[in-house]
Every structure is written in C-alpha cells, then in structure tokens.
MDAnalysis code that builds the backbone (N, CA, C; Angstrom):
import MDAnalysis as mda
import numpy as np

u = mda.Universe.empty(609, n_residues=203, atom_resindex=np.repeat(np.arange(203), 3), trajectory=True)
u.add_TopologyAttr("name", ["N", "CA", "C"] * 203)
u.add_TopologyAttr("resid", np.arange(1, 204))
u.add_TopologyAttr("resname", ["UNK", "UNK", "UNK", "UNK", "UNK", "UNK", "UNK", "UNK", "UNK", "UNK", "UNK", "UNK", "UNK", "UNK", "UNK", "UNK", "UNK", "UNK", "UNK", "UNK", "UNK", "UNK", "UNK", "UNK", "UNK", "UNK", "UNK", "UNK", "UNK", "UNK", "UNK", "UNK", "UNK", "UNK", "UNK", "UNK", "UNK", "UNK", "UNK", "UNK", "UNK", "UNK", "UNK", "UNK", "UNK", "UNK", "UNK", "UNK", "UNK", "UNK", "UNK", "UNK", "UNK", "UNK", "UNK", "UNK", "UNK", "UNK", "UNK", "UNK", "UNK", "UNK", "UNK", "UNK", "UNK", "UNK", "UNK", "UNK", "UNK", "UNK", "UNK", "UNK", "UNK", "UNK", "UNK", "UNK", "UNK", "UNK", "UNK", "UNK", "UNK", "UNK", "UNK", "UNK", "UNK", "UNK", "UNK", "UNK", "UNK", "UNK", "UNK", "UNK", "UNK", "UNK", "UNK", "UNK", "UNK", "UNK", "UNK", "UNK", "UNK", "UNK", "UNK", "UNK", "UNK", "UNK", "UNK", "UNK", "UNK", "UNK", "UNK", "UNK", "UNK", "UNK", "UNK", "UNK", "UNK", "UNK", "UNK", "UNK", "UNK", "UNK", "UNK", "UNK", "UNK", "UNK", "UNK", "UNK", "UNK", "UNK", "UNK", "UNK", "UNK", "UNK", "UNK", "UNK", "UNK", "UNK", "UNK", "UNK", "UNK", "UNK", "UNK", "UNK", "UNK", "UNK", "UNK", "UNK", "UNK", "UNK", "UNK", "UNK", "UNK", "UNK", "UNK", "UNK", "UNK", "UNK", "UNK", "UNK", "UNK", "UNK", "UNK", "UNK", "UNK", "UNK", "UNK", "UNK", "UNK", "UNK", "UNK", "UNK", "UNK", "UNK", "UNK", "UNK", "UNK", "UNK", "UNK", "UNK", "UNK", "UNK", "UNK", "UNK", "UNK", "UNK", "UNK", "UNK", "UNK", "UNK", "UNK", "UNK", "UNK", "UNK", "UNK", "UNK", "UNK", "UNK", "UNK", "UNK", "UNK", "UNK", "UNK"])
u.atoms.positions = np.array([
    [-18.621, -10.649, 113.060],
    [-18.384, -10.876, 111.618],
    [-19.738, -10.959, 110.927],
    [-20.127, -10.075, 110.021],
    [-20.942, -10.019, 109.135],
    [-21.349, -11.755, 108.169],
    [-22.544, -11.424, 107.695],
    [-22.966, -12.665, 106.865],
    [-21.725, -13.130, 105.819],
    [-21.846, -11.823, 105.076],
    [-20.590, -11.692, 103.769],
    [-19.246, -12.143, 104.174],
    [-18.290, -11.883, 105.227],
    [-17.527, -12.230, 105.381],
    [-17.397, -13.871, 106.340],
    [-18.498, -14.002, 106.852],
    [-18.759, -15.465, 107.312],
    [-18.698, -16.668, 106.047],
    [-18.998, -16.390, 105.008],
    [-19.503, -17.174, 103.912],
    [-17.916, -17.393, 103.072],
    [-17.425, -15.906, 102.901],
    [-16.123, -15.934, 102.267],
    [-14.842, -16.925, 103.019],
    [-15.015, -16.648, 104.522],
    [-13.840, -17.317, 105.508],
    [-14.505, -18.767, 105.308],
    [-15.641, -19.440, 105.180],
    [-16.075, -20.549, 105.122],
    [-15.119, -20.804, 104.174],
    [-15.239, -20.798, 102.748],
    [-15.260, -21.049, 101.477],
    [-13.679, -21.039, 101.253],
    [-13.199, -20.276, 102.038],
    [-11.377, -20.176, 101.906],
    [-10.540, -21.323, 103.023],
    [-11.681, -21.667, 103.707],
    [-11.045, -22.805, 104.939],
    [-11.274, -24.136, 104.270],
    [-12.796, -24.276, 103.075],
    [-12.730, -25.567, 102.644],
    [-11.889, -25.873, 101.334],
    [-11.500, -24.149, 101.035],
    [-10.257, -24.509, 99.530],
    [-8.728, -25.059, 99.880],
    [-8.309, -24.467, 101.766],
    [-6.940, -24.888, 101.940],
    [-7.584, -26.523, 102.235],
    [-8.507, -27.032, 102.805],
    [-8.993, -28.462, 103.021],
    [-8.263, -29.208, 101.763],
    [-9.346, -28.830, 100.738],
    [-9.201, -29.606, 99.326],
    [-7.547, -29.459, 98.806],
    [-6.928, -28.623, 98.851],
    [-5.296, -28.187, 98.688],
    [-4.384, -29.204, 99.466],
    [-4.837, -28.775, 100.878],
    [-4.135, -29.857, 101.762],
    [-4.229, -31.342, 101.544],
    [-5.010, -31.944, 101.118],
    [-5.291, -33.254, 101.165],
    [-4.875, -34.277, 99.730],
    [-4.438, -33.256, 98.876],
    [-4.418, -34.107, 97.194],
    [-3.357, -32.956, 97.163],
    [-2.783, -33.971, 95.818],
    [-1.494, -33.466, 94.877],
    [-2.024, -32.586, 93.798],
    [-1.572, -31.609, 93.302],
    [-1.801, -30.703, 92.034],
    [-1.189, -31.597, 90.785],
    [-1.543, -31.916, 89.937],
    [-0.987, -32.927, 88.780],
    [-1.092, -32.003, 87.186],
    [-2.358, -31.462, 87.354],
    [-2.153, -30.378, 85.897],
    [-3.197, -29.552, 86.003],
    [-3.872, -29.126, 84.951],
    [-4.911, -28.310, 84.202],
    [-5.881, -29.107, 83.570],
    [-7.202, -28.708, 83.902],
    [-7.976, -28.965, 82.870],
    [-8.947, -28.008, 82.474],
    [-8.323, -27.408, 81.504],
    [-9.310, -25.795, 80.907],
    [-8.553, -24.821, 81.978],
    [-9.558, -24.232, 82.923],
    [-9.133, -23.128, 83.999],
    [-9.107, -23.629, 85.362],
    [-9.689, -25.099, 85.300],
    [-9.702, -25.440, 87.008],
    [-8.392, -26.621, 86.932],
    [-8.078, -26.691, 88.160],
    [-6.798, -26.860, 88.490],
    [-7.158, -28.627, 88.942],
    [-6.570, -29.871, 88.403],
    [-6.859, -31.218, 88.944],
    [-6.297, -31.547, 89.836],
    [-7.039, -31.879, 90.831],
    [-6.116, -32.316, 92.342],
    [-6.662, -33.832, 92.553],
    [-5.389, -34.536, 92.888],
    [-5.535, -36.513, 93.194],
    [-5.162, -36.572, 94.558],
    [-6.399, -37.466, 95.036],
    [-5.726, -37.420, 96.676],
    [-4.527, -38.073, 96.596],
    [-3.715, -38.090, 97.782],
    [-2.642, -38.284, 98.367],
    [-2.734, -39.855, 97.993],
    [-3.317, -39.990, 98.802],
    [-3.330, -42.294, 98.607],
    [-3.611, -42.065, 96.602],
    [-4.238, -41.996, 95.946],
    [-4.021, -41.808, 94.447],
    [-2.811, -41.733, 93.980],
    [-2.443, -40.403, 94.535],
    [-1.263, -40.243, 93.122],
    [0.153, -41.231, 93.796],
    [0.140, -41.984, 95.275],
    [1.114, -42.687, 95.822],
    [1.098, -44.337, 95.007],
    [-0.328, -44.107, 94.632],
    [-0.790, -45.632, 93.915],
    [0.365, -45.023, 92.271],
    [-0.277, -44.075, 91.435],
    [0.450, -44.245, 90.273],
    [1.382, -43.955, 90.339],
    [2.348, -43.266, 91.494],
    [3.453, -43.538, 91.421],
    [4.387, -44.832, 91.593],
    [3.334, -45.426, 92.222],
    [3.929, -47.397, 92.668],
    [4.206, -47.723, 91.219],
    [2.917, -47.567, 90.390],
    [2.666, -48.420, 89.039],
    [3.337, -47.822, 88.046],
    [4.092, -46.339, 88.267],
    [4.762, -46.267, 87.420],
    [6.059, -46.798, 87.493],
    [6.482, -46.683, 88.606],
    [7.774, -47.256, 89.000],
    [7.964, -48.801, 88.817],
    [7.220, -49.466, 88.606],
    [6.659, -50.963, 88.763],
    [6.972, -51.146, 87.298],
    [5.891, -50.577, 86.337],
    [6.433, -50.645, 85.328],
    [7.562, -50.268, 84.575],
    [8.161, -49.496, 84.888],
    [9.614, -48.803, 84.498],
    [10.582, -50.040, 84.426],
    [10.791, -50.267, 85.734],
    [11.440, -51.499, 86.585],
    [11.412, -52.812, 85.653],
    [9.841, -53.605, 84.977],
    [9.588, -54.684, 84.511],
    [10.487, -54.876, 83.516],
    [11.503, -55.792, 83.566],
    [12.231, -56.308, 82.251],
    [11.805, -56.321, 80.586],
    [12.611, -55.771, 79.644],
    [12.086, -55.820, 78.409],
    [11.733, -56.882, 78.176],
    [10.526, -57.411, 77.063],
    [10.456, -58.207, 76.617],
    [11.503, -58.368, 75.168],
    [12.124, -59.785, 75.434],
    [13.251, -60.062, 74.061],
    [12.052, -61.057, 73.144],
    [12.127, -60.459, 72.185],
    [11.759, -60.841, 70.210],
    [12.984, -60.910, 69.959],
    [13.019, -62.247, 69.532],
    [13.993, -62.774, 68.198],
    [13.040, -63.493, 67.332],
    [12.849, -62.783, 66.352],
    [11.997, -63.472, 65.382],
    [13.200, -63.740, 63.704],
    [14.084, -63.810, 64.123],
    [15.381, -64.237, 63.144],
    [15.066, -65.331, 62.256],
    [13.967, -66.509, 62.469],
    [13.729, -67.654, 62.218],
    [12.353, -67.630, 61.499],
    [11.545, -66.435, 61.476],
    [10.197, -66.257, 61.407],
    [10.235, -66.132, 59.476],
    [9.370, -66.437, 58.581],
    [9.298, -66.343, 57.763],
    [8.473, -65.478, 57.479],
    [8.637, -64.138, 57.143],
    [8.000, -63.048, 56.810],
    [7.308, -62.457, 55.009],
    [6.683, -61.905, 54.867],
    [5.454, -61.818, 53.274],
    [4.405, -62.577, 53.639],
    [4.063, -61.884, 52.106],
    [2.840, -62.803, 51.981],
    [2.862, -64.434, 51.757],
    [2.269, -65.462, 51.879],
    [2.164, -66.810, 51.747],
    [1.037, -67.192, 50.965],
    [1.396, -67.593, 49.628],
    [-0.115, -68.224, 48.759],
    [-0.042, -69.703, 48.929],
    [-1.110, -70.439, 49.361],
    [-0.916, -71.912, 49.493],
    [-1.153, -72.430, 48.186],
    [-0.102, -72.449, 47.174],
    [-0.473, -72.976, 45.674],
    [-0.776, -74.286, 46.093],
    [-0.322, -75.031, 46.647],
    [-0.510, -76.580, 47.010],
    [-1.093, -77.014, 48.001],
    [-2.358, -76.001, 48.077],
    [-3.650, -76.527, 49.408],
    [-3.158, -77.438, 50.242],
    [-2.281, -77.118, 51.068],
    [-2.209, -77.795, 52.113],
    [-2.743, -77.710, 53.695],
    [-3.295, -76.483, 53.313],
    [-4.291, -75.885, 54.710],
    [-5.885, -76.026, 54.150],
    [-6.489, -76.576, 55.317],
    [-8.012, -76.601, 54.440],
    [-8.656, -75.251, 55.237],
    [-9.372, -74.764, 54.086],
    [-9.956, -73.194, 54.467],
    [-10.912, -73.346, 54.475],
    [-11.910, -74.866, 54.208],
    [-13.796, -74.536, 54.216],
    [-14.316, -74.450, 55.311],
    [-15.676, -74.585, 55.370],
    [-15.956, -74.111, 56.877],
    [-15.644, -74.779, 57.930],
    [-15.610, -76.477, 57.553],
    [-15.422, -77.391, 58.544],
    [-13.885, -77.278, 58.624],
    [-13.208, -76.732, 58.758],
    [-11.518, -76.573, 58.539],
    [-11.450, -76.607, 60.406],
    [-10.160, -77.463, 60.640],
    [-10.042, -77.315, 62.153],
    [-9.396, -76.195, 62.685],
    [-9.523, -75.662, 63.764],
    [-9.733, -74.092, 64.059],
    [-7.610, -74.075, 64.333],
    [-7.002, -75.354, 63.858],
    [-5.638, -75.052, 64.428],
    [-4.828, -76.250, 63.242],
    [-4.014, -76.032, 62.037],
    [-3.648, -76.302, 61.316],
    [-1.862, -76.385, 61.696],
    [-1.172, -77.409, 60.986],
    [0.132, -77.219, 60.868],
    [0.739, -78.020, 59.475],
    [1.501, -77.446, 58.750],
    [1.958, -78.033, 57.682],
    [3.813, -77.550, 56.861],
    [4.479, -78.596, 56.707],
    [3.689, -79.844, 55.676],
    [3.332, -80.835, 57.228],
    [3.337, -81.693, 56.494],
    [2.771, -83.133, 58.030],
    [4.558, -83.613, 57.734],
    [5.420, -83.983, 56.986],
    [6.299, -84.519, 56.810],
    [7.376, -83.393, 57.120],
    [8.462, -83.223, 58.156],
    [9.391, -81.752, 58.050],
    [10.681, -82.331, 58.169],
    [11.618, -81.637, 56.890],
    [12.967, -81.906, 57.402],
    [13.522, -80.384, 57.185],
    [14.810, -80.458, 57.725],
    [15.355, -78.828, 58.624],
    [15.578, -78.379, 57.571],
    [15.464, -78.538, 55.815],
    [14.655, -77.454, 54.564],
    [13.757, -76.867, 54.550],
    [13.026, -77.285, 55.405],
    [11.129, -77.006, 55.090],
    [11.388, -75.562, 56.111],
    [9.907, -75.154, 55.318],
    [9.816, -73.876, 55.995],
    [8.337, -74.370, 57.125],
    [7.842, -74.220, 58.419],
    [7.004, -74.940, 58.637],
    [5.609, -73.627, 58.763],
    [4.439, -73.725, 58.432],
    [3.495, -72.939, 58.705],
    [2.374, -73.547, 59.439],
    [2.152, -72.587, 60.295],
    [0.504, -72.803, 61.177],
    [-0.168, -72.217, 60.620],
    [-1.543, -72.990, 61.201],
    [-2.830, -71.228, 60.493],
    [-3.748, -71.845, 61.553],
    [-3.884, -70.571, 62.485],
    [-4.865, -70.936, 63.611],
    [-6.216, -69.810, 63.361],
    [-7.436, -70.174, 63.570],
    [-8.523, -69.592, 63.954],
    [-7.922, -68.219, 64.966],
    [-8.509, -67.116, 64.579],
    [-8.317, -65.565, 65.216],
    [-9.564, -65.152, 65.904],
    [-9.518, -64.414, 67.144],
    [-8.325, -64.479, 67.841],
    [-7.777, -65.640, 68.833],
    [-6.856, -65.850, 69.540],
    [-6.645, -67.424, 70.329],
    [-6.341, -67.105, 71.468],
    [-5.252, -67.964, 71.847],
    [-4.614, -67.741, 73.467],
    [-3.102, -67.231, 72.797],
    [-2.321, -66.883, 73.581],
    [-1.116, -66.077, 73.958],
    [-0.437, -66.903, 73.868],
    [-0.208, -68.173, 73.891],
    [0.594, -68.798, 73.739],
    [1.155, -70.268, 72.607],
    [2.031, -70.263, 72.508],
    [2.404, -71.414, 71.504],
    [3.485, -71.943, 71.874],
    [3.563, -73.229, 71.635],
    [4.388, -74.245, 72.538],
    [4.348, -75.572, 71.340],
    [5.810, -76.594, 71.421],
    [5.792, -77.795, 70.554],
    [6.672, -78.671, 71.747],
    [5.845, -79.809, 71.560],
    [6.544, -80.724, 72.551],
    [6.922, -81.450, 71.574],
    [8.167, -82.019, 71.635],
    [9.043, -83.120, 71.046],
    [9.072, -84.850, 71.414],
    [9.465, -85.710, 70.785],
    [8.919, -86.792, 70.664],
    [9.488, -87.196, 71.712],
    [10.349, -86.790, 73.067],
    [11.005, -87.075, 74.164],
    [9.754, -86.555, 75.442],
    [9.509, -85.427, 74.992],
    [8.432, -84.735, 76.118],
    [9.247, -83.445, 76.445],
    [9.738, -83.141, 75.596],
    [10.642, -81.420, 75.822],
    [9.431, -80.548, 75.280],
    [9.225, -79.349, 76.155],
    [8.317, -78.743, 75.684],
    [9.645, -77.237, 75.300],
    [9.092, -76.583, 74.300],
    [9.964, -75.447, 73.661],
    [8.542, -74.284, 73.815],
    [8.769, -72.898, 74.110],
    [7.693, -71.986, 73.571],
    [7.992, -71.113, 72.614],
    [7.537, -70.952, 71.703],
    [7.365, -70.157, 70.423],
    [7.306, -68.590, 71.212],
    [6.161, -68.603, 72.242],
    [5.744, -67.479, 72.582],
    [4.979, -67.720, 74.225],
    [4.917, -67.024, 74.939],
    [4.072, -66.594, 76.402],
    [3.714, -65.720, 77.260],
    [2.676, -65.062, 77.572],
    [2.562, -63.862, 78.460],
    [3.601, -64.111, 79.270],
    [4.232, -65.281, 80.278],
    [4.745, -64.819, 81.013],
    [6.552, -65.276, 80.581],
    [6.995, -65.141, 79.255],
    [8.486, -64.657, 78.759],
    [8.883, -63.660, 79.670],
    [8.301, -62.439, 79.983],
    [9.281, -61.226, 80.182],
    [9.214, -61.394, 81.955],
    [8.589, -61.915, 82.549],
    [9.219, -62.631, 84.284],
    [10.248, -63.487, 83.903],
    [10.434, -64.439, 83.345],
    [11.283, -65.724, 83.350],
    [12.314, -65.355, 82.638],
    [12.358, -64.178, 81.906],
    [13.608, -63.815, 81.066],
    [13.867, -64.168, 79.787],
    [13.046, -65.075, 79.156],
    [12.642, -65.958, 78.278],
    [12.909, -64.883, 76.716],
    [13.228, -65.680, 75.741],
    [12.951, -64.854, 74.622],
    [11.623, -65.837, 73.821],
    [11.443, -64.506, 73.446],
    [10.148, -65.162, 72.155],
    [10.254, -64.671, 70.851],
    [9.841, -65.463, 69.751],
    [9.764, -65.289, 68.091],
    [8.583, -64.268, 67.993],
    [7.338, -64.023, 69.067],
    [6.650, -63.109, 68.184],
    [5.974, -62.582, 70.226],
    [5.684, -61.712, 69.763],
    [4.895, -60.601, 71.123],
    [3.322, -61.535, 71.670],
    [3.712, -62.023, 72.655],
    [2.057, -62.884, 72.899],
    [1.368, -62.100, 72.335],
    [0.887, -60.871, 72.841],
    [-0.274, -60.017, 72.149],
    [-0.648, -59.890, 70.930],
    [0.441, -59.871, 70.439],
    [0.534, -59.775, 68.766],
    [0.169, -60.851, 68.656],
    [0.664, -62.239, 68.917],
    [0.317, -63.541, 68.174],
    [-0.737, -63.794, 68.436],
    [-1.836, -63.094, 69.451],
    [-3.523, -63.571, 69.649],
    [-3.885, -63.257, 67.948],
    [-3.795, -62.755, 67.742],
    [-4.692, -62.346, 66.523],
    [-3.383, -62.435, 65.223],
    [-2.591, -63.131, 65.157],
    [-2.124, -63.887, 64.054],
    [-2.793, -65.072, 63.424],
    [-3.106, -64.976, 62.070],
    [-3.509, -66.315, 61.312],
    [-2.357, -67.336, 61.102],
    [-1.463, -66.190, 60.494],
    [-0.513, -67.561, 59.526],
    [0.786, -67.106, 60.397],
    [1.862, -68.326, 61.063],
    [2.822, -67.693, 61.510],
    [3.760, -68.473, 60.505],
    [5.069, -68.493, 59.946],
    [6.004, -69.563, 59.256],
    [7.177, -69.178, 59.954],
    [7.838, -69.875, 59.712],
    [9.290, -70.398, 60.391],
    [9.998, -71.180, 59.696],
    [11.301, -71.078, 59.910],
    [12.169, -71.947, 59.715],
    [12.323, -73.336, 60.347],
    [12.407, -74.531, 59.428],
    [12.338, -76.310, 60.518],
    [13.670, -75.830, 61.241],
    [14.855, -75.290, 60.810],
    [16.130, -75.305, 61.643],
    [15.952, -74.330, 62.901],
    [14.762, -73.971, 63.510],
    [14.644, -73.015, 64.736],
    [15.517, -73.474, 65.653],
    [15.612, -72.481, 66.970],
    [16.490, -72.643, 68.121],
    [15.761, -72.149, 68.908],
    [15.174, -72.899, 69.529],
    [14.380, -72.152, 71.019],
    [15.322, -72.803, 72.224],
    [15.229, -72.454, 73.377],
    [15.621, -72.519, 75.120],
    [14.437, -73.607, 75.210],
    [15.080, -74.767, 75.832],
    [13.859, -75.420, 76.698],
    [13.117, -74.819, 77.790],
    [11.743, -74.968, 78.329],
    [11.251, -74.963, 79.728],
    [11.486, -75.462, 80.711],
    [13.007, -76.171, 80.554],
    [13.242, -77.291, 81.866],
    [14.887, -76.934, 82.343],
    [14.680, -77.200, 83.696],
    [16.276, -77.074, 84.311],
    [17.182, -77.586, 83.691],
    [18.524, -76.857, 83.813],
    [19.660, -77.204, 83.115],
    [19.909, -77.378, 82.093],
    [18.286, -76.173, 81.348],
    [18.661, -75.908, 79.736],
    [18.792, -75.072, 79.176],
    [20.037, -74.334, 79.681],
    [20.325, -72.477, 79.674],
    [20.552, -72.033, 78.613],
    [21.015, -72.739, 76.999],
    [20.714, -72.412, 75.905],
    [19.769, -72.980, 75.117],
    [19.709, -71.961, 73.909],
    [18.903, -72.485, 72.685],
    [19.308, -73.843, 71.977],
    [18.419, -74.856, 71.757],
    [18.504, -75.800, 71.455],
    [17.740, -76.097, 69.681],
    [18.319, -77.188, 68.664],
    [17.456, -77.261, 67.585],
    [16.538, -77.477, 68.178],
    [15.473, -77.627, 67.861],
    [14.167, -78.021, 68.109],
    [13.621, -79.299, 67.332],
    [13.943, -79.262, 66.128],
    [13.291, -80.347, 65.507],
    [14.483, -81.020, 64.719],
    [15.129, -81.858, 65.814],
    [16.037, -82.798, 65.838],
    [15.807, -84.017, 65.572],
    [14.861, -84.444, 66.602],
    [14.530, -86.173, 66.905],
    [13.751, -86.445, 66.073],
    [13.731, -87.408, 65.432],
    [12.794, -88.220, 64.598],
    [11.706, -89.186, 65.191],
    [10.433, -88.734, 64.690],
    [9.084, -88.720, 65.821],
    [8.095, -87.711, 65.228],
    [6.979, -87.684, 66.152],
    [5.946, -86.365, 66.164],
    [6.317, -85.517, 67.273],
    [6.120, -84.039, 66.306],
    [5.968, -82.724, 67.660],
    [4.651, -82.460, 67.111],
    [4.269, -82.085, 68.633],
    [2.725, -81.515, 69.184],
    [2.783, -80.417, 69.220],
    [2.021, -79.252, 68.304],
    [2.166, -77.806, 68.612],
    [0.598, -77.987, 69.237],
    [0.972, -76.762, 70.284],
    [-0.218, -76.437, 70.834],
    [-0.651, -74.685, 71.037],
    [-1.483, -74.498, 70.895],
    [-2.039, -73.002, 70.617],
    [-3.173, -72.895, 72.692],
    [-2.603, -72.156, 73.149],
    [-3.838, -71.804, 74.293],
    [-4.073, -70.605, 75.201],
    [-4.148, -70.541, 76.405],
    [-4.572, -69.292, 76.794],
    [-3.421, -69.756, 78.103],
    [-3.299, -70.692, 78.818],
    [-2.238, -70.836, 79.785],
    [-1.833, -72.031, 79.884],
    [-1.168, -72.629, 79.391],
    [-0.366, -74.007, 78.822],
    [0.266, -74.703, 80.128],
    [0.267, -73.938, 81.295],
    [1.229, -74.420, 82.210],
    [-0.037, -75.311, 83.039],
    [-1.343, -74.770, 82.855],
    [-2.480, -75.650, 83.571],
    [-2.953, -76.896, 82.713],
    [-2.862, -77.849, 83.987],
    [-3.042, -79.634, 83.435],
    [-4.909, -79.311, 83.401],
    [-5.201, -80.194, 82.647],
    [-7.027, -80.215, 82.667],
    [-6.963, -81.531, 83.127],
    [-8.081, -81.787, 83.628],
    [-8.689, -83.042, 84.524],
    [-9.608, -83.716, 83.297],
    [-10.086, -82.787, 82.725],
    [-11.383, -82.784, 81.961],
    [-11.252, -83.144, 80.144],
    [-11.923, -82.104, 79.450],
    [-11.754, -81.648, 78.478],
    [-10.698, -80.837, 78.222],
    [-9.806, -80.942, 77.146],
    [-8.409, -79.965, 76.889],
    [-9.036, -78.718, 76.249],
    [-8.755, -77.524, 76.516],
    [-9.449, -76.871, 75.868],
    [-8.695, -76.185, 74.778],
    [-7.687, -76.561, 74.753],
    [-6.117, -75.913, 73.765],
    [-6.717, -76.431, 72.767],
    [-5.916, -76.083, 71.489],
    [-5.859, -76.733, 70.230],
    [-4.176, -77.071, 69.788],
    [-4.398, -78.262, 69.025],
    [-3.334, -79.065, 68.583],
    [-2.885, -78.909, 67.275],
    [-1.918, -79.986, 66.608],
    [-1.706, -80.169, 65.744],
    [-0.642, -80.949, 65.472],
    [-0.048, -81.408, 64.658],
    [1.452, -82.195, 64.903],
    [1.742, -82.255, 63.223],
    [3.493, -82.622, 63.484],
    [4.385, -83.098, 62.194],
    [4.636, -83.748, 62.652],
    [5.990, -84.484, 61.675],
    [6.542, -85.655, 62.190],
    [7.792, -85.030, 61.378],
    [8.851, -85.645, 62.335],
    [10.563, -85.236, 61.610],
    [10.715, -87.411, 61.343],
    [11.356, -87.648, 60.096],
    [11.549, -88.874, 59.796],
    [12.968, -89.201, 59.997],
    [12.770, -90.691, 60.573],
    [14.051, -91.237, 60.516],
    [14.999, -91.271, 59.503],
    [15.945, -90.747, 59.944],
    [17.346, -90.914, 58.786],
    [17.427, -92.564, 58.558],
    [17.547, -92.610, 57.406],
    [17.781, -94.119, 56.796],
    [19.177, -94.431, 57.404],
])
C-alpha cells in the first residue's frame, strides 16, 4: 500500500472511531455534532428528571395586585429604613397587609403565629412537598412590595394539617420572616429578617 492510500485508510478508521463512540445530536454549519455516549445518557437522565418533577402550584387568589402609593407613610423609605418592613402594625381580617423588603433576598417567606404555627407564603422547596405557594420563590427574590389579603388561607408546615387554614385568627403577634432557608436553626446570629403585626383581642 502506497503512502496516499496509507494516510486515507488511517483517516477513515479514526472517522468510524469518532462515529462509534458518541451520538449524532444535530448540525452546526456543515460539520456534524457528536456527544459521547456517557453525555448524551447524562441529558437524557436530566431530561427525564425534569419532565417527571411535579408542577409548581401558585395560588396567588389572596395577593393584592397594582400599583400601591403609601399616602399614609407607613413604610419608612430613608436610608436608615430596615431592610424588612410590615404594615399596618395593628391587622384585622379588613386590612389589606403589605411588606416591603430590601431586593434582592432569600426565597422564602414564612409567618409564625402567636401559638408557634409556622404558615409559608412561599419556598424553593413547595414543588417536593406538594405545597402551594402565593408567589414563585424566584420571582419573590426580587419583589419589593408584596400585599395580601388579612383573610389569607395557607396549609400549615406541621402534621395533621392537610388543609388551608385562616392564618390570622389568634389574637397576638405574627412574625414574618424573609430568608434564604428557614428550615435551618442558627446557634449564632439570625441572619433572616423580621417583622411583626399584631391581630387584637376581640372585646
């Protein structure tokens, strides 16, 4: 066998190589994209994985939607303003209730009740637990102002509380809290941000 045809049989033994070993997936321009075998078995896992993952449920039915002008400064906006607001301070199930948190935050929002019931507004991990939420964690990182209705209905976080419950029933303070993973206790410094109302005793 000649030089010329030594070089050509080379060159055609390392194209069935590269053929044999990876998947054909498309085009790019005139050359042809090939993913090895272990590759395209990976995005097929992750597509299937994701396909599979449960919708996330939004019910934002309760959410107070427009614009919001605070004619009656009840949020302070100067610089020293605390990075996590809730108002009015006084709520009965008329009131419409508004936050205004510093952008962007954590994923999550949560109000514990004057018993120690914690409720979530919102959480990355709703769509494992089956959970519904008022607004898309993602979305709510970079929300300022959220409003709501005082008569909400959230699901507790605790056993044997398979429906939506009022929320701001008991007369007391609820603790809203704004963070990045709410389910971790700190030893230390809290690094969440707070805020609270109070629902008043019926005379």
């Amino acid at each position: 066998m000649n030089k010329k045809y030594a070089i050509l049989a080379a060159l055609a033994g390392a194209a069935c190589q590269v053929k044999d070993s990876g998947i054909t997936v498309g085009n790019a321009g005139s050359s042809t994209v090939t993913v090895a075998s272990g590759a395209a078995s990976s995005v097929a896992t992750s597509s299937t994985t994701a396909s599979m993952a449960p919708p996330l449920m939004v019910d934002s039915s309760a959410v107070v939607s427009g614009p919001w002008v605070d004619n009656k400064q009840v949020m302070d906006t100067s610089v020293d303003a605390p990075n996590f607001q809730c108002a009015p301070k006084i709520v009965t199930h008329n009131d419409t209730i508004t936050l205004r948190a510093e952008v962007p935050h954590g994923g999550w929002l949560a109000v514990k009740d004057p018993a120690g019931m914690s409720y979530y507004f919102t959480s990355p991990i709703a769509r494992e637990v089956g959970r519904t939420v008022v607004v898309d964690p993602e979305t709510f990182k970079t929300v300022e102002v959220l409003r709501f209705r005082a008569d909400i209905m959230l699901r507790p976080y605790y056993a044997g509380h398979d429906t939506a419950e009022t929320v701001f029933q008991k007369p007391g303070k609820y603790t809203f809290t704004i963070g990045e993973n709410l389910a971790t206790e700190y030893d230390e410094e809290d690094p969440n941000w707070h805020c609270t109302v109070e629902v008043p005793r019926l005379p």
